[in-house]
Residue frames as a rotation matrix with the C-alpha (Angstrom) as fourth column:
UNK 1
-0.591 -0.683 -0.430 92.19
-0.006 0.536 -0.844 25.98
0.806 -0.497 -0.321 12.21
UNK 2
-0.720 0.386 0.577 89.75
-0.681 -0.235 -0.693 27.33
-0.133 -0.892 0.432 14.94
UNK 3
0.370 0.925 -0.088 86.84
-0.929 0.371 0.002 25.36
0.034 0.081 0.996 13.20
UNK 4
0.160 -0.686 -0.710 89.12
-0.450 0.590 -0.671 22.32
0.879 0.427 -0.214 13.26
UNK 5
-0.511 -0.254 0.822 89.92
-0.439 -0.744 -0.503 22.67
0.739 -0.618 0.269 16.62
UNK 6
-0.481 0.682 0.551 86.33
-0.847 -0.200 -0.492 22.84
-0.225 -0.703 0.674 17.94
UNK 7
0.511 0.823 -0.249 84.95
-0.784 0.565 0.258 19.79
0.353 0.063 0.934 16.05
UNK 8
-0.547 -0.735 -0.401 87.47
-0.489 0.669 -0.559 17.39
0.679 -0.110 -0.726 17.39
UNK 9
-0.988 0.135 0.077 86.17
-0.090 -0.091 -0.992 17.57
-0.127 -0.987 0.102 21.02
UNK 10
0.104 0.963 0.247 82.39
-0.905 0.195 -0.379 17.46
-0.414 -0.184 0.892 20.26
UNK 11
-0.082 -0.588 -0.805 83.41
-0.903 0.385 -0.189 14.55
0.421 0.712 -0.562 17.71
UNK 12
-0.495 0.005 -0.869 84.50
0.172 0.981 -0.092 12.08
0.852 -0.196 -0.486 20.04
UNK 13
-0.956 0.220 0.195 81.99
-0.171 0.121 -0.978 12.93
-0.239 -0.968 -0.078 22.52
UNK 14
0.034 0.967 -0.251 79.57
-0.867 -0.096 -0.488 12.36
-0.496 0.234 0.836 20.21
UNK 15
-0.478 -0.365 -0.799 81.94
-0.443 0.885 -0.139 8.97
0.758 0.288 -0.585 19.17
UNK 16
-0.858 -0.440 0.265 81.33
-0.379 0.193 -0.905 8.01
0.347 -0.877 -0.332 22.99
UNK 17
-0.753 0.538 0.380 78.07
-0.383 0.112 -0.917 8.46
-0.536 -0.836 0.122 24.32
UNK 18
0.037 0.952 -0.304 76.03
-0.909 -0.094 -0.405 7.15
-0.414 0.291 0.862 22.02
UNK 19
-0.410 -0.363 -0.836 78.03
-0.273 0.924 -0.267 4.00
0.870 0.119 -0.478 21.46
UNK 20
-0.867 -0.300 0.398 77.36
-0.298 -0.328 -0.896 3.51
0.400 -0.896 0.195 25.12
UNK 21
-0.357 0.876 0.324 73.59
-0.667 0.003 -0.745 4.31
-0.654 -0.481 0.584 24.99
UNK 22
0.016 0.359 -0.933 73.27
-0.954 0.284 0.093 2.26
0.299 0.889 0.347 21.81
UNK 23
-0.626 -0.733 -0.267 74.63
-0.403 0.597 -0.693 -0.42
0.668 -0.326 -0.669 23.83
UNK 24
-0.717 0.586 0.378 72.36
-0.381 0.125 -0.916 0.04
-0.584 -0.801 0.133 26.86
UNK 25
0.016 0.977 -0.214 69.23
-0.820 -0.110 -0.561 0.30
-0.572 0.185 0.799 24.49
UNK 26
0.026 0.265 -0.964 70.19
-0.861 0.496 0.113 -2.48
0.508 0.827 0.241 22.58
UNK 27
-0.880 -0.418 -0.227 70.33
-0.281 0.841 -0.462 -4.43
0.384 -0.343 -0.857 25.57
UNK 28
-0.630 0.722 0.284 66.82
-0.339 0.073 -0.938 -3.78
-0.698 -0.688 0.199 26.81
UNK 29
0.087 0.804 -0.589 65.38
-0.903 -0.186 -0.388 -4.16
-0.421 0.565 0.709 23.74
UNK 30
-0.643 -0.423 -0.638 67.24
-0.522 0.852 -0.039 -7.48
0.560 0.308 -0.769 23.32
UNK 31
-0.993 0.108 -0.042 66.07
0.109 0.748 -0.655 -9.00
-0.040 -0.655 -0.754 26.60
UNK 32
-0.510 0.859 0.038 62.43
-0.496 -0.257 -0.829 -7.26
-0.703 -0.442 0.557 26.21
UNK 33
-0.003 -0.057 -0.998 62.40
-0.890 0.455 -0.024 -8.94
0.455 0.889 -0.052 22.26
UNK 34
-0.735 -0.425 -0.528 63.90
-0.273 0.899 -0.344 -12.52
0.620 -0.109 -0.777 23.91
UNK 35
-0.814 0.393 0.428 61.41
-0.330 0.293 -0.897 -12.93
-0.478 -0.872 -0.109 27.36
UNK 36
0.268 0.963 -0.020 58.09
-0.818 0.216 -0.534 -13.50
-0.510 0.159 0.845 24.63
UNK 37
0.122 -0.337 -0.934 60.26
-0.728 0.609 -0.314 -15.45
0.674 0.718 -0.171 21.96
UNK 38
-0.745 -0.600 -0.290 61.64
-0.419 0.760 -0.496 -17.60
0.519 -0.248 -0.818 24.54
UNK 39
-0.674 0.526 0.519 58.06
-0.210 0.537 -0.817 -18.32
-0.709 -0.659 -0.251 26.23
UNK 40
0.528 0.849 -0.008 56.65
-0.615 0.376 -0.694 -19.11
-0.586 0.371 0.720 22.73
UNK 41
-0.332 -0.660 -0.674 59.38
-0.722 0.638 -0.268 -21.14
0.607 0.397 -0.688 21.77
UNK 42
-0.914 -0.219 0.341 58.41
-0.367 0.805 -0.466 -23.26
-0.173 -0.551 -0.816 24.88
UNK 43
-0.250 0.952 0.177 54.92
-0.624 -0.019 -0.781 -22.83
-0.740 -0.306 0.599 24.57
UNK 44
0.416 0.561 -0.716 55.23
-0.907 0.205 -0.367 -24.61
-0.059 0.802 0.594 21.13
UNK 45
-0.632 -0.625 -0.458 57.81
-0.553 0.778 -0.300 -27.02
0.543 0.064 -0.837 22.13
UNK 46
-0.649 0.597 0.471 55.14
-0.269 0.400 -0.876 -28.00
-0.712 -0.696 -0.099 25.06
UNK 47
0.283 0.950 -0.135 52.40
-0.750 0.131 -0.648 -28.29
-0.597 0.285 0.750 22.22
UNK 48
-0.060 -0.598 -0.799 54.47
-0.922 0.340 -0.185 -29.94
0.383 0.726 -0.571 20.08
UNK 49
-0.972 -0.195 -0.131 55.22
-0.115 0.881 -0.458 -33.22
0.205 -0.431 -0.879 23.05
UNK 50
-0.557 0.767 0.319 51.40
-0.188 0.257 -0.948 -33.20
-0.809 -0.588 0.001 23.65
């Protein structure tokens, strides 16, 4: 019961914060991923009309 107990509490604080940071990091790594894609998308759309 004691060992029961004790893993609840670490559990969902280990449910929590890493949802959280998984979040964060998957936003930076989104927008740092998107900022080249989206200036060689243009760059080829620009070669493309010339």
């Amino acid at each position: 019961m004691e060992q029961e107990e004790l893993r609840l509490p670490l559990a969902q604080e280990s449910m929590t914060r890493p949802a959280e940071g998984n979040i964060a990091n998957g936003l930076v790594w989104g927008i740092l991923i998107s900022i080249p894609l989206w200036i060689s998308v243009i760059g080829w759309v620009m070669g493309f009309l010339h």
